[in-house]
C-alpha positions in Angstrom: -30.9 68.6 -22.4 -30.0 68.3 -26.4 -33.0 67.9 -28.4 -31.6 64.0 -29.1 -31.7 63.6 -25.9 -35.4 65.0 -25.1 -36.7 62.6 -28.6 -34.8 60.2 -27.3 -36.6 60.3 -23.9 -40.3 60.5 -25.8 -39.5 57.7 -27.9 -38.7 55.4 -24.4 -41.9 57.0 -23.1 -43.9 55.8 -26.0 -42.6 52.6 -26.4 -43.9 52.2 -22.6 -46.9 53.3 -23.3 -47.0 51.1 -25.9 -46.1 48.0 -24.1 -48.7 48.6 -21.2 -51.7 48.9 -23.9 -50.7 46.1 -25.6 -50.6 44.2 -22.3 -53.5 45.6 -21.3 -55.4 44.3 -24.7 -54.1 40.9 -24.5 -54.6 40.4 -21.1 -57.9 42.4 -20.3 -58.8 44.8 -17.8 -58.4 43.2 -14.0 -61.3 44.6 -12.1 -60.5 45.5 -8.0 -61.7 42.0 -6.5 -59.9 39.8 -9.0 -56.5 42.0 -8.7 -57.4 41.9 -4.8 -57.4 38.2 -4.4 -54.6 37.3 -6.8 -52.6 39.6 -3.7 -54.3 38.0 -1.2 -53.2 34.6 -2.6 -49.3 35.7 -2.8 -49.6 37.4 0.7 -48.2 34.6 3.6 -49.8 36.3 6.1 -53.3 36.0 4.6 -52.5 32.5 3.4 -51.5 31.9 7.3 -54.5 33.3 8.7 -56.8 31.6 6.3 -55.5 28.2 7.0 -56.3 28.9 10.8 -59.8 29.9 10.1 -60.4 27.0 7.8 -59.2 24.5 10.4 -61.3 26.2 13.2 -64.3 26.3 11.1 -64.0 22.2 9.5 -63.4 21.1 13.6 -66.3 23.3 14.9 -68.8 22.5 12.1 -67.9 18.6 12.5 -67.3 18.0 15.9 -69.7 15.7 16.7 -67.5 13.8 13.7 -64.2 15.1 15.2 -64.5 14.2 18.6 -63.4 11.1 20.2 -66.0 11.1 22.8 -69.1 12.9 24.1 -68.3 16.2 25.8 -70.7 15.3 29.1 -69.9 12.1 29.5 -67.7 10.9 32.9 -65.4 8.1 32.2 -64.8 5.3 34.6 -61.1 5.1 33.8 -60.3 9.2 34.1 -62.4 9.1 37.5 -61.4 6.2 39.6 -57.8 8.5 39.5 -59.5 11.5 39.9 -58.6 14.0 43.1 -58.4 17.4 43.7 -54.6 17.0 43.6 -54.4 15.1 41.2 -56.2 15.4 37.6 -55.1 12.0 34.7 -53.1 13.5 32.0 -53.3 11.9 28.0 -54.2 8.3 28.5 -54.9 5.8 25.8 -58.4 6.7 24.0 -57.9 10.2 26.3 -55.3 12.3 24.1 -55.4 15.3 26.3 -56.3 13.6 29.5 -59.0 14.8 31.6 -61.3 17.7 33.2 -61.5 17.8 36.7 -64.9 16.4 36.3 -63.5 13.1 34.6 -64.6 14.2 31.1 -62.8 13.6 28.2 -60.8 16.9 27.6 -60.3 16.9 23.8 -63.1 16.2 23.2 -64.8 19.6 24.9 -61.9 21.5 23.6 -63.6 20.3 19.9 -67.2 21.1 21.4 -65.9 24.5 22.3 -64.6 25.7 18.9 -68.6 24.8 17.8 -69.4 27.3 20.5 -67.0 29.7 19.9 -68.1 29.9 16.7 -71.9 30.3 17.4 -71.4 33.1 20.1 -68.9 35.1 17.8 -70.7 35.1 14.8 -74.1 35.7 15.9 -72.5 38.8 17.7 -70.7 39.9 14.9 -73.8 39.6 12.6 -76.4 41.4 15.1 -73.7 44.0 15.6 -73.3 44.6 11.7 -77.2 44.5 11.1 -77.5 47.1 13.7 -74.2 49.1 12.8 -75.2 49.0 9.1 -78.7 50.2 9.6 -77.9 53.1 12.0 -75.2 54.1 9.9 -76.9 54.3 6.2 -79.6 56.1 8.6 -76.8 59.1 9.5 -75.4 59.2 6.3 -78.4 59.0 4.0 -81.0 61.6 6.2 -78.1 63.8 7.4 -79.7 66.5 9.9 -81.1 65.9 13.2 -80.7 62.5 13.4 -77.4 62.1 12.0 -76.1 64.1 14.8 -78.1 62.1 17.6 -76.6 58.6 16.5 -73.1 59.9 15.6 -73.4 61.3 19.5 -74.9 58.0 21.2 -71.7 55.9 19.0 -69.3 58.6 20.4 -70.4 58.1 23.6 -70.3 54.4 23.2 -67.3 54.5 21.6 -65.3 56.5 25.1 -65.9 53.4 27.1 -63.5 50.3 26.8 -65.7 47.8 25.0 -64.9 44.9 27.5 -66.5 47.3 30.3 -69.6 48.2 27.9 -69.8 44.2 27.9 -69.4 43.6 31.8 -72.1 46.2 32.5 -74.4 45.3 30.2 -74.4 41.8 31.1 -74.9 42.9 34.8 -77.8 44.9 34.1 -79.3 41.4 33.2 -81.2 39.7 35.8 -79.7 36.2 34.9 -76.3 35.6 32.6 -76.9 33.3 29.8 -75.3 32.6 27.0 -77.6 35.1 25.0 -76.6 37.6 27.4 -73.3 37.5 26.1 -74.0 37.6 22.6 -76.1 40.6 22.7 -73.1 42.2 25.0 -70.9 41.7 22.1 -73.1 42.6 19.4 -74.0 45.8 21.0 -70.0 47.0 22.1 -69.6 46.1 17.9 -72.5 48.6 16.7 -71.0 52.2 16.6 -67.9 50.5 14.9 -70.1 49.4 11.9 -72.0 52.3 12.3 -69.1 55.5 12.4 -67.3 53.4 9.5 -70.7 53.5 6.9 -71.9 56.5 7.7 -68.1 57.7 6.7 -68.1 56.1 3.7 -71.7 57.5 2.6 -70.8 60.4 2.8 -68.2 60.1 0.8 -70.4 58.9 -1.8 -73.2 61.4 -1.3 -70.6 63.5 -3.7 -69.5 61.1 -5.9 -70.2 61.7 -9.9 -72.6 58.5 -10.1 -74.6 60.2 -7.4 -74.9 63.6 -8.5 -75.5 62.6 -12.1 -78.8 60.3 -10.6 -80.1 63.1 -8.8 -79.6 65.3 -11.9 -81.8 62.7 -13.4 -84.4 63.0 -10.9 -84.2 59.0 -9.1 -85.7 59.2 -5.8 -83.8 59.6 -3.1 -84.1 55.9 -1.4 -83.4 54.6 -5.0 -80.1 56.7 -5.0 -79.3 55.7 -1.0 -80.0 51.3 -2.1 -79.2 51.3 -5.3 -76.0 53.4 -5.2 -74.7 54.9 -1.9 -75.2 51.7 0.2 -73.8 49.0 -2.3 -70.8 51.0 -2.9 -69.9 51.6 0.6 -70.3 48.4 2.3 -66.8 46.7 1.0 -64.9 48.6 4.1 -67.6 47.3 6.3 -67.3 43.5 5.1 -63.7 43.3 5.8 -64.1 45.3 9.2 -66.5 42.6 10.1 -64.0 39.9 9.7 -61.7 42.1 12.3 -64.1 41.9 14.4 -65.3 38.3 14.3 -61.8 38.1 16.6 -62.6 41.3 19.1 -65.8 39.4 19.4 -64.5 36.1 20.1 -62.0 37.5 22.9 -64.8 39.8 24.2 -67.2 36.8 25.0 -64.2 34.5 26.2 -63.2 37.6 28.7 -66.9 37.5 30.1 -66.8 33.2 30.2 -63.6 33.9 31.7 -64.8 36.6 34.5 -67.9 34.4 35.2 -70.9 36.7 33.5 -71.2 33.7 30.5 -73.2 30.6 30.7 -73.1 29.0 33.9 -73.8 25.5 32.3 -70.5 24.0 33.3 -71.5 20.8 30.9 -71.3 23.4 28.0 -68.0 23.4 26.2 -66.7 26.7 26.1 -62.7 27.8 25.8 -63.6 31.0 28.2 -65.7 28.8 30.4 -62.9 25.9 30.9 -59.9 29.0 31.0 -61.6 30.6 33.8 -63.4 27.3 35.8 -61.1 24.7 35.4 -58.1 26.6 34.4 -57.1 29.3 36.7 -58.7 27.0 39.7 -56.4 23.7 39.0 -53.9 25.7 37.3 -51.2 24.7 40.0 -52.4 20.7 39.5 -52.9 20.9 36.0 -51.8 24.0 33.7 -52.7 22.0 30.5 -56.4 23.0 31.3 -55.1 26.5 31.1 -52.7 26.2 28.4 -54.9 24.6 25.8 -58.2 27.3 25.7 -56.1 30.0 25.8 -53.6 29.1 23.2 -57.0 28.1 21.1 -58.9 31.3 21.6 -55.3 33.4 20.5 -54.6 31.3 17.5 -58.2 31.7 16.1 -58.6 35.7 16.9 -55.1 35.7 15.3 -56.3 33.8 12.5 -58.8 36.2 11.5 -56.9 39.2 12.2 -54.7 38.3 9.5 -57.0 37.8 7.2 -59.1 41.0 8.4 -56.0 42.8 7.8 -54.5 41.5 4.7 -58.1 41.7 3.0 -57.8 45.2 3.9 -54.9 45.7 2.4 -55.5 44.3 -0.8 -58.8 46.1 -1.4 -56.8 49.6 -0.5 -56.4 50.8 -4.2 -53.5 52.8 -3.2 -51.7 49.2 -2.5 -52.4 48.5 -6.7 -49.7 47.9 -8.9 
């Protein structure tokens, strides 16, 4: 290449550089969240999946506002009809006809988004609590006891979580609907846990680290104030992927039967696998409408989950 061409090549490169400061001046600098939800807010899928969560989350925290009728009550009108063969359909006052029980059907379907969302969050909360706690423990300490709980999650972690559910609901002497929480919550731990412990140790070598142990801080100081803050963004948006593995998890124990066996209590799981699969041949609606619910809200924050994920990855920056 001619020296023209070479200045000529600089000059372009400058003029860039130029252009980007200048930018950069007038328009400040765009920290990582702000630049991560301006994405999140041009990404469909997110937008999809956050519209699903907000609708789940406006009819569960309202339903007693939402529903047409009370979830236990029988109605005179649904069960002067009522057989085994045959189960009323959507009747005036009665959009999505009736349980086999004569109940008002929408209106438990509303009910059991409320307790969807109880069962999955609490999971999802006493799973990250735990998770979070274990793991800052294995990466912080190191040693001994980093290998003992990276071994427990591993072993944890080599059985299918619904079958870590199933048994250790059985081991209880009576299913209940706490039963199933702490089920979920526990399958959830060595997930939180593998995925901090990961990203402490990352920062145990970071330049902010070293430099405050240069300066003498005390270790727990260094681990609160500056390894644990810094690593928990991966484990925020994990926890939103899981909200919808915990949601599935306890529907697939309603579903099997080792849930609440309250059959007044409104649960999507609990009217799929009692009144579902059992008058599925009379009535497949029963079926139709808990499952497409529970799908559509797991999906919901999978989307999210995912999408978040992306836009935090720094790689994904523009």
């Amino acid at each position: 290449m001619t020296s023209g061409g070479i200045s000529a090549l600089s000059d372009h490169k400058r003029r860039r550089i130029d252009e980007l400061i200048s930018r950069t001046s007038e328009t400040g600098g765009v920290s990582l969240l702000r630049d991560a939800g301006r994405r999140l807010v041009r990404n469909p899928t997110a937008v999809v999946g956050a519209v699903i969560i907000l609708l789940f989350l406006v009819i569960a925290i309202f339903a007693p506002l939402v529903a047409p009728h009370d979830p236990v009550q029988r109605f005179p009108e649904l069960t002067q009809n009522l057989t085994v063969d045959s189960i009323p359909g959507a009747t005036a006052g009665h959009p999505l006809g009736s349980d086999p029980l004569g109940r008002d059907f929408a209106s438990r379907m509303i009910f059991g988004a409320r307790q969807t969302l109880f069962v999955g969050v609490l999971a999802t909360l006493i799973g990250l609590l735990i998770g979070v706690l274990l793991g800052a423990i294995a990466g912080a300490v190191g040693g001994w006891l980093d290998v003992l709980i990276m071994r427990l999650t591993d072993v944890m972690l080599a059985l299918p979580s619904l079958l870590l559910a199933i048994t250790l609901v059985a081991l209880a002497s009576r299913s209940t609907q706490w039963t199933v929480i702490i089920a979920v919550a526990v399958v959830n731990v060595p997930i939180f846990a593998r995925l901090l412990r990961g990203s402490m140790l990352a920062q145990r070598e970071s330049d902010h680290v070293l430099a405050a142990r240069a300066l003498g801080v005390k270790r727990h100081t260094i681990v609160l104030r500056h390894m644990l803050p810094n690593s928990l963004t991966a484990v925020i948006v994990q926890a939103t992927l899981t909200f919808a593995v915990a949601i599935l998890d306890a529907a697939a124990l309603s579903f099997l039967g080792l849930g609440d066996p309250d059959i007044n209590r409104a649960e999507w799981g609990l009217m799929l696998g009692v009144d579902g699969v059992r008058y599925f041949e009379v009535r497949p609606e029963l079926a139709y409408f808990p499952a497409l619910a529970i799908i559509l809200v797991a999906l919901g924050f999978t989307l999210l989950g995912e999408s978040i994920r992306e836009a935090l990855d720094p790689k994904n920056r523009r």
